[in-house]
N, C-alpha and C positions, 0 to 999 in steps of 0.2 A: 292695517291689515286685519286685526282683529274684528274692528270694527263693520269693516265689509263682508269676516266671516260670522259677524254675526245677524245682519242684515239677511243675509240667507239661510239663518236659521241651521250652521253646519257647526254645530256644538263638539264633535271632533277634533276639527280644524280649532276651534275655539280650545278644545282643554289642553290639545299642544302647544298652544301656545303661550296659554296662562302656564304651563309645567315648565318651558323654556326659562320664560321668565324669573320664573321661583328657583330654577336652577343658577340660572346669572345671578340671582338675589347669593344662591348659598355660599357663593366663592367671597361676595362682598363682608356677611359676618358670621364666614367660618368658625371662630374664637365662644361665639355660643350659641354652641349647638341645641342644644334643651329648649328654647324658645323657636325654633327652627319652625315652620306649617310643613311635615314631612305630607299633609294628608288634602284631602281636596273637595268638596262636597261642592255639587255642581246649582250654585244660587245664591249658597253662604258665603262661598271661599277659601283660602285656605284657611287652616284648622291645625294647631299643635299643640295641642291637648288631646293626648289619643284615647280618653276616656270619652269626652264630647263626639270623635269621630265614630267610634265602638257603639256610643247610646246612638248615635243616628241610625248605624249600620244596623245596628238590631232592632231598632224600631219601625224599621223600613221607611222613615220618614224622608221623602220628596222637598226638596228645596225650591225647584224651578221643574212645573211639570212639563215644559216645552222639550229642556234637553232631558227630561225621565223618558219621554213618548220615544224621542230621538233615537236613543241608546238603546229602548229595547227591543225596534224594529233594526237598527242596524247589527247589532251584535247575535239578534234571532237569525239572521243571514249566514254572517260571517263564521258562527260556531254553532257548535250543536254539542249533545252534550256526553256523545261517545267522541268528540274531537282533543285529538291529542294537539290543536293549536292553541299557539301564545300570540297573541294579535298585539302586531307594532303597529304605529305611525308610520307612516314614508317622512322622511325629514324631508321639510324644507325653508325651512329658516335659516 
């Protein structure tokens, strides 16, 4: 599925399902948590080292400029910046 979501270029559908994932991953080594990729940088991966994710976050540094383009025509849609929305996924996995 992932696969086909990414063939069409719908990096969305893509980081739901990479998070799903990571979520199944956390039940598997609950016992240590400190090594955990609480974080997610869209090219790299996950990331749990929240220093490494902070220096990206503030560097503004782009991973994969396909889902940067993605994200910021879609989210320019979905919010604005007097919006008091918190934008979910629709599950469907």
């Amino acid at each position: 599925m992932r696969k086909e979501k990414s063939k069409a270029g719908n990096y969305a559908d893509i980081a739901y399902i990479d998070g799903y994932i990571v979520g199944l991953q956390a039940m598997i080594i609950a016992d240590d948590w400190k090594d955990f990729p609480f974080w997610f940088l869209y090219g790299l991966g996950p990331v749990s080292d929240k220093k490494v994710f902070d220096r990206a976050i503030k560097k503004k540094e782009v991973f994969h400029k396909q889902a940067e383009g993605y994200g910021k025509r879609f989210f320019k849609e979905v919010l604005n910046e007097s919006a008091d929305l918190v934008y979910h996924h629709r599950p469907f996995l």
